[in-house]
N, C-alpha and C positions, 0 to 999 in steps of 0.2 A: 787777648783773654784765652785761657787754654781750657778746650771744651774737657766736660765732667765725663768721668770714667761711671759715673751711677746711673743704674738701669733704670731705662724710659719708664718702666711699672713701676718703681722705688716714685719716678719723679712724681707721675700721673697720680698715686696715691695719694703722695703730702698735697698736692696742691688741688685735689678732690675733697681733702680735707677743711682745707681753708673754706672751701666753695662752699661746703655743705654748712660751715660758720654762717654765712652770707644767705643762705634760705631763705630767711624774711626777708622782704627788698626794705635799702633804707627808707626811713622817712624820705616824704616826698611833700612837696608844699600843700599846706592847707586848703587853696582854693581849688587844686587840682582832685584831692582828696577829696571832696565835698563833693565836685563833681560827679565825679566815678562813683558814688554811692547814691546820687540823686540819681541816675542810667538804670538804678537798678531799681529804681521805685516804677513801676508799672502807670503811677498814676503821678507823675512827675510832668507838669507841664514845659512848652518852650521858654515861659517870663522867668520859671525858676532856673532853668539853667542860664538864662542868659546872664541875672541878675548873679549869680554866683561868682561863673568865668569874668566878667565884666570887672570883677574887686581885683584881678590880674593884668594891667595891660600888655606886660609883656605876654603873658599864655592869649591873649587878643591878637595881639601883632602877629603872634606862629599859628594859629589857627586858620585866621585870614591867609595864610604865608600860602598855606598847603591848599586852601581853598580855590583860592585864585589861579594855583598854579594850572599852567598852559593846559598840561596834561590832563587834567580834567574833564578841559572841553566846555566850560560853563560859558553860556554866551552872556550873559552880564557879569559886571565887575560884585564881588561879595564885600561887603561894605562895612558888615555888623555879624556878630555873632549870633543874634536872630536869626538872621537872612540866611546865613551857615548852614543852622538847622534845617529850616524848611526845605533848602534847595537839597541839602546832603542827609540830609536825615538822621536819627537821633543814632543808630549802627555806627556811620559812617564818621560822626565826629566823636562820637567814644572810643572809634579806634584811634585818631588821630592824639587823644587827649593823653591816651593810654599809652603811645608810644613817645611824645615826649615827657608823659611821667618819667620814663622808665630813662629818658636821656638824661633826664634833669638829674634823676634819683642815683646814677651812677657818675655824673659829671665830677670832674676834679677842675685841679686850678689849673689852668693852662700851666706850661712849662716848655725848656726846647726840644722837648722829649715829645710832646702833644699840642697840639692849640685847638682850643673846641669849639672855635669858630671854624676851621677847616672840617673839623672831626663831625659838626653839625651838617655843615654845607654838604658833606658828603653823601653822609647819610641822608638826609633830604631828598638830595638827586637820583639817590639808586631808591628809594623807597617809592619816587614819584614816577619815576622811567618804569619801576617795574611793574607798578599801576598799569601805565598806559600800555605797556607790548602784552601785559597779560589779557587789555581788553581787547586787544589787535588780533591778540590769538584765540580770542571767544573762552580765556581762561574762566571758571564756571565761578570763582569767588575774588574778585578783583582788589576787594577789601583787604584778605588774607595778604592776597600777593604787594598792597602797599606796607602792611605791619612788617610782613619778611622782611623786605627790602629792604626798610629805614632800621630795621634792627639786626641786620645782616653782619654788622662786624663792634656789636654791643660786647662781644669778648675784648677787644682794643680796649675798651672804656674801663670795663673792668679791671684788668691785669695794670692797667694806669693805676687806677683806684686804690687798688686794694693789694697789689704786689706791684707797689713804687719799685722798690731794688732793685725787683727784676724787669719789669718792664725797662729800666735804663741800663740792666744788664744784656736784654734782647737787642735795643738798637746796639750798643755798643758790639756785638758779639757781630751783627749783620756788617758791619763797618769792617771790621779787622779782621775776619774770618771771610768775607765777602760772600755769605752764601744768605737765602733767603730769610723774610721775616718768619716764615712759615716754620723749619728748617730750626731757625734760633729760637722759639717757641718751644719747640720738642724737647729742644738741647737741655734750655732751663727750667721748664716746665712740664715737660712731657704731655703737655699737651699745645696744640693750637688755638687760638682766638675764635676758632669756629665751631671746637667742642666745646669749651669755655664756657663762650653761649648757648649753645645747644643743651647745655649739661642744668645751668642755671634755667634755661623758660620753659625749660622740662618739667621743669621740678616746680613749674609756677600753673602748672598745668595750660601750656597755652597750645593752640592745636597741631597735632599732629603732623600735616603741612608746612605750619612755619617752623618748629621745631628741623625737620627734615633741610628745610631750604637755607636756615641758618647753617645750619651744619656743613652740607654741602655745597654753598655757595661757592667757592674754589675749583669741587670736582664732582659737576652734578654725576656724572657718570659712576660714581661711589651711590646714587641716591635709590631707595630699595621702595622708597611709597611716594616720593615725588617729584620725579627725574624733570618733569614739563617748569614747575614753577622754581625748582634748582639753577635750572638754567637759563630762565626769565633772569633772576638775580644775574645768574654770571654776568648774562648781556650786557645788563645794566651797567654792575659795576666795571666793565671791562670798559661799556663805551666812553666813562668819564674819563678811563686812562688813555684813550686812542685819541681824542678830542682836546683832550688836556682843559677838563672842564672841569672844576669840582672832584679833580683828582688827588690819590691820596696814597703816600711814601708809604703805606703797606702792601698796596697795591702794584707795587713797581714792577717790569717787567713781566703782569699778566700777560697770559695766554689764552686768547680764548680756544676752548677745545675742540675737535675733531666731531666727537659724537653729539655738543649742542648744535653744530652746523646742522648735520642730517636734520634732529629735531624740529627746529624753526627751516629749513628745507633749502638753508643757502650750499649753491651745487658751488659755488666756488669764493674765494676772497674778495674777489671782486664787489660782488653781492652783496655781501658783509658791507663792506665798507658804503656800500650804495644805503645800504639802509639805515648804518648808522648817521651819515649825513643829514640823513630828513629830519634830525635830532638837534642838530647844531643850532639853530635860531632858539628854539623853546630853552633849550639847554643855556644859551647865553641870558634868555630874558628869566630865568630863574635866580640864577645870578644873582643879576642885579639885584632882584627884590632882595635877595634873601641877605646881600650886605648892608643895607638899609636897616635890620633884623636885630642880628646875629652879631 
């Protein structure tokens, strides 16, 4: 494919364009809907949400999913969507709900361009990893730092979605030109998968922090208000490519960088790798659950 002689601003605008079409988020299923408005009743007890999400089993089976997971720390097994509540609180599972609205509501059909069983699995793992290293690092909102995470490459899903052509104009372009996804992003889009999203949960008003981590999850050292939870994300996503766990062909050849080492205070690679290790078992028992799932 022979790259466009049209300026990156030319690209960036049209496809700002499109974006700002997309402002409303699609419809999203009804019992998730119902949810998210019952969250917002003050005097909304646990029977009534339970009695909602419950008309769902598959939103039962992902709730449980992320509940259970390792990462957590819960010393009993979550068993029910009641039990959810109580142990997680009514915060903690409105976030959860709200981020797989938001996967659901942008999901497409698998293809060999995407499969959103990978695309899920991914995102799970870096949203759950980045939970737990941001509570490791005594991050002050651990909540935030799981919505980042799981929505950290919600521009992938989109450009899927909603710029088919070119999303299989990017892989194609990464193949025969042999240069990154990031890279082939720019070329046909003028933008990245990280502004993409960043541009869209902006505009959904979501905070400031995850806006920031979304964006910069690639190159926290670009991050201007929230360099610590930027690079929580990288970690995260980097470790599933070092692991080769829940890894994911945008992610190829990451790097993790220079300046997250200082941050989290690894003096050498060595380290790094010592730490990512103590990851590997949780990391595999996630897994499993999540193809059970998914």
């Amino acid at each position: 494919m022979a790259l466009s002689i049209q300026p990156i601003n030319v690209k960036r605008e049209k496809t700002q364009l499109v974006l700002m079409n997309i402002y409303n988020l699609p419809p999203i299923p009804k019992v998730i809907s119902e949810a998210l408005r019952l969250f917002e009743n003050n005097n909304t007890n646990v029977s009534e949400i339970n009695r909602v999400i419950s008309k769902d089993q598959s939103l039962v089976s992902k709730i449980l999913l992320v509940a259970n997971s390792p990462f957590y720390g819960l010393q009993r097994k979550v068993t029910s969507v009641e039990f959810a509540i109580l142990i997680l609180g009514f915060a903690e599972i409105k976030n959860i709900i709200s981020v797989l609205s938001l996967i659901e509501a942008f999901k497409n059909k698998s293809d060999v361009y995407l499969n959103q069983k990978t695309f899920f699995l991914h995102s799970f793992l870096t949203g759950t990893l980045t939970k737990n290293i941001a509570e490791n690092l005594g991050f002050p909102n651990s909540s935030e730092a799981f919505v980042a995470g799981f929505l950290h490459d919600i521009g992938i899903s989109i450009i899927h979605k909603f710029f088919h052509s070119n999303f299989i104009a990017i892989c194609d372009l990464v193949q025969t030109a042999n240069i990154s996804y990031n890279e082939a992003e720019l070329e046909i889009l003028g933008m990245t998968h990280a502004q993409i999203g960043n541009f869209l949960v902006d505009r959904w008003n979501f905070p400031e922090t995850i806006c920031d981590g979304i964006l910069n999850h690639h190159n926290p050292e670009n991050s201007k208000n929230s360099q610590v939870l930027s690079s929580i994300i990288h970690l995260a996503d980097y470790m599933t490519q070092v692991l080769e766990m829940g890894s994911f062909s945008w992610d190829n050849n990451l790097s993790f960088t220079s300046n997250s080492k200082l941050i989290f205070g690894f003096k050498n690679d060595d380290e790094l790798t010592k730490y990512i290790d103590n990851f590997k078992n949780s990391i595999k028992q996630q897994i499993e659950s999540v193809s059970n799932i998914v």
